[in-house]
C-alpha positions as CSV (number, residue, x, y, z in Angstrom):
1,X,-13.1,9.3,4.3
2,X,-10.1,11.4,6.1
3,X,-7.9,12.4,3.4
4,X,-4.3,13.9,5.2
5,X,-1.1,14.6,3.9
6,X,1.7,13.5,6.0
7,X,5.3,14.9,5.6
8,X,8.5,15.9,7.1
9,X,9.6,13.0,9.9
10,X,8.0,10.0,10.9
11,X,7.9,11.2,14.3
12,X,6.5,14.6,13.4
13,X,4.1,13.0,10.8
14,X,2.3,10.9,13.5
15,X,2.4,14.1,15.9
16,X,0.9,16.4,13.7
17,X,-2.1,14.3,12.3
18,X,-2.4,12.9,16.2
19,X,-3.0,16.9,17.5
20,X,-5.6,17.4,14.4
21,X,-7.7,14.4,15.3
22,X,-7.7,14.9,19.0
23,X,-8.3,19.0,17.9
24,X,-11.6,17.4,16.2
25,X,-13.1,15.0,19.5
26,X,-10.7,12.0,18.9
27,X,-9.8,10.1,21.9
28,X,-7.8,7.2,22.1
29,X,-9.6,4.2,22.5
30,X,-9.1,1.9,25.7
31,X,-6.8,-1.7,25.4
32,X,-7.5,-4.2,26.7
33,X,-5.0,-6.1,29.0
34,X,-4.7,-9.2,26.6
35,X,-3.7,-6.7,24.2
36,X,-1.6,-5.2,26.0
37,X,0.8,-7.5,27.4
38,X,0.5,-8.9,23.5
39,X,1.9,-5.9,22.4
40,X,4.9,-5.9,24.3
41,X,6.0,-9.4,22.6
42,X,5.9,-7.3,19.6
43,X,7.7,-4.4,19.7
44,X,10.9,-5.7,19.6
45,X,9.9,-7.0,16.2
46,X,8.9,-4.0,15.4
47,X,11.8,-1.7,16.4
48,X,13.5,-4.3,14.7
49,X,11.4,-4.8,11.2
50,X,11.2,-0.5,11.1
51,X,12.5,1.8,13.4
52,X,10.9,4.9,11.6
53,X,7.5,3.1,12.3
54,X,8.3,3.3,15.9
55,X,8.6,7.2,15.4
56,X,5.5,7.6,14.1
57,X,3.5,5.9,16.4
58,X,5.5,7.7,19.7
59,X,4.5,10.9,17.9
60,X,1.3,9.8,17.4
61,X,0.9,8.7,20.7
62,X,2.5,12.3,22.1
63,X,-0.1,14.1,19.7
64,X,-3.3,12.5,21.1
65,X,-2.4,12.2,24.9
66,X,-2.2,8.4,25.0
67,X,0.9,6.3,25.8
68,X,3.6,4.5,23.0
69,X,2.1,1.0,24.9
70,X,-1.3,2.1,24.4
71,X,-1.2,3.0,20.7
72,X,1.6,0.2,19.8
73,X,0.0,-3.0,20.9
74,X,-3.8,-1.0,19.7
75,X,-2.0,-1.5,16.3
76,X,0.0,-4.5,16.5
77,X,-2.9,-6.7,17.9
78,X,-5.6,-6.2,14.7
79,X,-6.1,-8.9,13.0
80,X,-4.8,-11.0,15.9
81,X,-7.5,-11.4,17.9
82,X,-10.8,-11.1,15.5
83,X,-11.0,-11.2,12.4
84,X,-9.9,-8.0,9.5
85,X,-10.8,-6.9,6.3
86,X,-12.1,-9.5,3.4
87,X,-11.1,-7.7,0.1
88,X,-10.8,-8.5,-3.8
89,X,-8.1,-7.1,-5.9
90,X,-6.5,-7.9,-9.6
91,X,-3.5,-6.5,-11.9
92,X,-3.9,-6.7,-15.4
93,X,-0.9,-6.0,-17.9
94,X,-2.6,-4.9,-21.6
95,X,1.0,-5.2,-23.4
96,X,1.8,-1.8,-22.5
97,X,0.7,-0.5,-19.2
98,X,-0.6,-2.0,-15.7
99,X,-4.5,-1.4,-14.5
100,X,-5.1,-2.6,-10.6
101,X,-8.4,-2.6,-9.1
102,X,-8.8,-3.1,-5.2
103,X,-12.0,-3.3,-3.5
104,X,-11.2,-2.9,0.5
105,X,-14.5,-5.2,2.3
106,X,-15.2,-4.2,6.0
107,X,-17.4,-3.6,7.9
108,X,-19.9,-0.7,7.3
109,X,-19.2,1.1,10.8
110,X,-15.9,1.4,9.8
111,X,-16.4,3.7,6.6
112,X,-16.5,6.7,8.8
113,X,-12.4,5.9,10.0
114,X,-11.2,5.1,6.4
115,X,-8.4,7.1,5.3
116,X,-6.5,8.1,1.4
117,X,-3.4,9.5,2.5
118,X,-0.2,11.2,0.8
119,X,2.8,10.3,2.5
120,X,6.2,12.5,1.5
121,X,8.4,11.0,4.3
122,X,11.9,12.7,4.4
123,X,14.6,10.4,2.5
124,X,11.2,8.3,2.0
125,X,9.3,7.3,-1.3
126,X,6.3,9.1,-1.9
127,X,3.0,7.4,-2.3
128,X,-0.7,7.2,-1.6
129,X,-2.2,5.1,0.7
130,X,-5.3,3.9,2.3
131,X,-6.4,2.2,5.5
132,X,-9.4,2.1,8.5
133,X,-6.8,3.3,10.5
134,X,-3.9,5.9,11.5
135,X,-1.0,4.2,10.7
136,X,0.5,1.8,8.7
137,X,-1.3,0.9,5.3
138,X,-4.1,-1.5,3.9
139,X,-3.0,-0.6,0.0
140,X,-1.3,2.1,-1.7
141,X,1.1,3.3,-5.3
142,X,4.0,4.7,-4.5
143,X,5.7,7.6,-6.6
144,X,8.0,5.1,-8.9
145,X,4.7,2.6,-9.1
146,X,4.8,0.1,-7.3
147,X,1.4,-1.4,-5.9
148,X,0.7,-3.4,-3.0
149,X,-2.5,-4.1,-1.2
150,X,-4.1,-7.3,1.0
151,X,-6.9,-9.2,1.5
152,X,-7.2,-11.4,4.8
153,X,-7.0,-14.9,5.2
154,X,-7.9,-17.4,8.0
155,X,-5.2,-18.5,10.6
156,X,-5.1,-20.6,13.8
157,X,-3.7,-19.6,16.8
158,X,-1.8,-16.3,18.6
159,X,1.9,-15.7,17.4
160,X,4.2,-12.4,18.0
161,X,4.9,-10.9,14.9
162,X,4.0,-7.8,12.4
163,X,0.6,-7.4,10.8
164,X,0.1,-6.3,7.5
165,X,-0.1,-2.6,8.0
166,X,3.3,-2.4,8.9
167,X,4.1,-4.6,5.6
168,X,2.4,-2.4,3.2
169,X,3.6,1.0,4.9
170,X,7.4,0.0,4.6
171,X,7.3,-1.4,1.3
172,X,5.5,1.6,-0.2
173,X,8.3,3.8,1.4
174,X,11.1,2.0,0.8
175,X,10.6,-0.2,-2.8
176,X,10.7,0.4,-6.2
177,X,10.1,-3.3,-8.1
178,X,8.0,-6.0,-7.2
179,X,11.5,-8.0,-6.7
180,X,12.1,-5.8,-3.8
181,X,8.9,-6.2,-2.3
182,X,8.7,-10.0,-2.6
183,X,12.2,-9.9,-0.8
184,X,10.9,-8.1,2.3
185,X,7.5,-10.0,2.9
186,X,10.1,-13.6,2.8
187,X,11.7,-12.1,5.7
188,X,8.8,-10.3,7.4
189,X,7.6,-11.7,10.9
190,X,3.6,-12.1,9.9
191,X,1.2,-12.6,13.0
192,X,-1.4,-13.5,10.6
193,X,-2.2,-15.0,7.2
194,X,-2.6,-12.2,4.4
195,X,-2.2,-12.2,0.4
196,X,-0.1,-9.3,-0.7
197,X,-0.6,-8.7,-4.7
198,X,2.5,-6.4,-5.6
199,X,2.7,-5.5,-9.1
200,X,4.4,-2.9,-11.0
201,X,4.5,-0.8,-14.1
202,X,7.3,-3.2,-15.8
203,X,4.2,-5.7,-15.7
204,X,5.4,-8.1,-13.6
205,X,3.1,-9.0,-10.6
206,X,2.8,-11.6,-7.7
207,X,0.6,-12.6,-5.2
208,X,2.6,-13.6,-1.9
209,X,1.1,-15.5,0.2
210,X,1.8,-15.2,3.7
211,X,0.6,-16.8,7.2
212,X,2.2,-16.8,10.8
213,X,5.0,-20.0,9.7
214,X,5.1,-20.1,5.8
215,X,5.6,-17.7,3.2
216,X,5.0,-18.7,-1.2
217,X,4.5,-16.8,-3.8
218,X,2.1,-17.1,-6.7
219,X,2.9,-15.8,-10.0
220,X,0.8,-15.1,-12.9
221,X,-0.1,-17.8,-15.9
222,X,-1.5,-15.2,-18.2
223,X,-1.1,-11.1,-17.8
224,X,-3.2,-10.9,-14.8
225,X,-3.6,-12.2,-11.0
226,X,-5.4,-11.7,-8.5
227,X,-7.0,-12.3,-4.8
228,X,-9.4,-12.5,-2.4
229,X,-9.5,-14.4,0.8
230,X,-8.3,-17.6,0.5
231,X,-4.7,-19.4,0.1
232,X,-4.2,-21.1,-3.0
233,X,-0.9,-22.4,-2.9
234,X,-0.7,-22.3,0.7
235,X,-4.3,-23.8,2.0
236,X,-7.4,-24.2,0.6
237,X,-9.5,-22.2,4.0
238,X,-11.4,-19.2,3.2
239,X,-14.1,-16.7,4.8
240,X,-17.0,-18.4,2.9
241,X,-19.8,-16.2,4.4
242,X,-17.9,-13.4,2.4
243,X,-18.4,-15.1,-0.8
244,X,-14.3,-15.5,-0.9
245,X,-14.4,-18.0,-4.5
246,X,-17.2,-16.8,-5.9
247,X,-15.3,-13.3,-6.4
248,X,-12.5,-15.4,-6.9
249,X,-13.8,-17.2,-10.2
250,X,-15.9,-14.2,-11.0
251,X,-12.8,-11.8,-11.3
252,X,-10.7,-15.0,-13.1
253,X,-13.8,-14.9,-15.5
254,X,-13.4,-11.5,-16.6
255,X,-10.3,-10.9,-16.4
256,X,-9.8,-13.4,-18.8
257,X,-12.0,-11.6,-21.0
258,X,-10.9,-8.1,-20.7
259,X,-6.9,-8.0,-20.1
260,X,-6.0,-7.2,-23.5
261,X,-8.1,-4.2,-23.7
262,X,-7.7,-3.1,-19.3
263,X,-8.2,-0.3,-18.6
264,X,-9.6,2.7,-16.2
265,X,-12.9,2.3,-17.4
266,X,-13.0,-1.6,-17.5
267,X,-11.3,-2.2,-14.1
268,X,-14.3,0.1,-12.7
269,X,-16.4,-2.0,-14.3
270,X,-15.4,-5.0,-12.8
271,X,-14.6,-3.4,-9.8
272,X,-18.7,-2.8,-9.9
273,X,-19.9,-6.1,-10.2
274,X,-22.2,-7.3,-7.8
275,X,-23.4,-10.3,-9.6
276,X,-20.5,-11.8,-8.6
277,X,-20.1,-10.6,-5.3
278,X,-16.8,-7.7,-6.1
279,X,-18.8,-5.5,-5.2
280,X,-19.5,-6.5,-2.0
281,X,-22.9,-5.9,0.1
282,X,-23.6,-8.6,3.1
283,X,-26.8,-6.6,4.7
284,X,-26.8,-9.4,7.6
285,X,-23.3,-8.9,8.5
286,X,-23.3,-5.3,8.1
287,X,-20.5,-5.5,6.0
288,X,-19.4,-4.8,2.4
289,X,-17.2,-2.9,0.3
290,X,-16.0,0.5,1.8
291,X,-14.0,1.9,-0.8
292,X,-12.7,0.9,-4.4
293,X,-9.3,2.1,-5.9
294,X,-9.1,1.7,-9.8
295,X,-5.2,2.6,-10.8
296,X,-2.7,3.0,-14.3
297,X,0.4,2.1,-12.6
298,X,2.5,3.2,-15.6
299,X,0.3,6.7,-15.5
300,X,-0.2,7.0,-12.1
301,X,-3.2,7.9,-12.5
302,X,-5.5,7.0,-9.7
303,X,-9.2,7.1,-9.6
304,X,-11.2,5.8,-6.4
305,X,-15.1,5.3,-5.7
306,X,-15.8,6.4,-1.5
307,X,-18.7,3.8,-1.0
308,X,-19.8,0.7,-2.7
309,X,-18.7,1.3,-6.8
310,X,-21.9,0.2,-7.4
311,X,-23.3,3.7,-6.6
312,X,-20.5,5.8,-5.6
313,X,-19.0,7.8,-8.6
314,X,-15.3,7.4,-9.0
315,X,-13.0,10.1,-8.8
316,X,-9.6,11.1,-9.4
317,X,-6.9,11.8,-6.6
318,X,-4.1,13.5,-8.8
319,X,-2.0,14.2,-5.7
320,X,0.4,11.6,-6.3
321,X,0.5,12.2,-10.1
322,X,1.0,16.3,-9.6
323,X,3.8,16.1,-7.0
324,X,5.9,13.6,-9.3
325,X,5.4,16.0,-12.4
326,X,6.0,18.9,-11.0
327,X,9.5,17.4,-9.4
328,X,10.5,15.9,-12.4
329,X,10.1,19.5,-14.0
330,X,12.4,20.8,-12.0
């Protein structure tokens, strides 16, 4: 897992990381011509949606030698075409602070491209993030928080529109409540179906679901939610080879059990569980869980496990924390 710190501005963010890869043997991959001429339908959107997004990936694209096109519809077309990331993830509230757990499902060739980045933007929230890729975000905490992350969802058909890395980048950046979040994904132009848990340290919490024509949001009966990859208010289609309700009702199971006493150590715990299929490991699909983030939203403290939690160790990543300390020292 790359682990990079992005700062200054969007354009020279995406520049500077671009020239370190490229520095190290990366070469941008070739795009297809479907994907291509998709990703020309989008960009409007996206210059639309977030013009410092559009920076980044011209930076990006000036820093590893391939063209805006190129590394623009490359983004804007996963998801679209095959299927993404399957995914389980919970908040918890235990009466005084917020525990999230996220377990990112992929496939085991991508573990090599997975990324936990700090991002200081200029005029930007500051926040951590992760994804299998070099922009946008999968899931991340921002410096006031806030937590968002997604889990993918069946969809039919080939729409222009946003996918969800573009979601999770600009509400890390540029929100502070789950209120605020909830806000942008009603207005944001999904090209495919995604559930989007947001919670934050006040304890309140949603999941929105989201496909390519509707948009609802689910909010919590108890003090937890959570996901995996299937609509619930939405549709009732899921990924079943990845096992989406059985993690479903395992993680509604325990958190049932364990939300008045959540925390760091618990979430792991369940995070772990391979029983019911959280911890994910689908030998004849070559795919399972690639990382697992454990979080104290009201702390900040973040603790993550690079492999399956079943076996990796987990481990702090105080850079977040640190950087917020030390400012509000000064």
């Amino acid at each position: 897992m790359y682990h990079p710190r992005l700062k200054g501005n969007p354009y020279e963010a995406g520049k500077h990381y671009a020239e370190i890869l490229f520095k190290n043997g990366f070469r941008f991959p070739k795009v297809t011509k479907e994907k291509l001429n998709y990703g020309k339908l989008c960009i409007p959107l996206l210059t639309e949606f977030d013009k410092d997004a559009v920076k980044e990936i011209q930076g990006f694209a000036d820093g590893c030698s391939a063209s805006f096109e190129e590394v623009s519809s490359f983004l804007l077309s996963i998801g679209v075409f095959e299927p993404a990331g399957q995914c389980s993830i919970f908040a918890a509230f235990n009466g005084k602070e917020v525990i999230i757990g996220r377990n990112y499902d992929m496939l085991f060739a991508f573990k090599k491209i997975t990324e936990a980045s700090f991002v200081g933007f200029e005029n930007k929230n500051k926040y951590l993030g992760h994804s299998d890729c070099f922009i946008g975000k999968v899931d991340g905490i921002n410096e006031h928080g806030l937590f968002i992350g997604i889990t993918s969802v069946p969809h039919e058909g080939i729409k222009p529109g946003l996918n969800f890395y573009f979601a999770c980048k600009y509400i890390l950046e540029n929100c502070m409540t789950v209120e605020e979040g909830i806000h942008v994904l009603r207005r944001f132009p999904s090209s495919v179906a995604n559930n989007y848990l947001i919670a934050d340290p006040s304890g309140k919490m949603a999941v929105v679901e989201v496909s390519p024509s509707e948009c609802d949001i689910r909010l919590p009966k108890n003090n937890y939610i959570h996901c995996t990859n299937h609509h619930t208010v939405l549709s009732a289609k899921s990924w079943n080879w990845s096992k989406s309700k059985d993690r479903f009702e395992t993680l509604n199971k325990v958190l049932a059990e364990h939300t008045a006493e959540m925390n760091l150590f618990i979430a792991q715990s369940i995070m772990s569980e391979t029983k019911g299929h959280v911890c994910l490991n689908l030998a004849e699909h070559k795919f399972g869980t690639l990382y697992s983030v454990t979080a104290n939203l009201s702390t900040l403290e973040i603790t993550r496990a690079e492999g399956q939690p079943n076996k990796a160790k987990y481990k702090a990543d105080q850079r977040l924390r640190d950087i917020v300390i030390k400012e509000k020292k000064q």
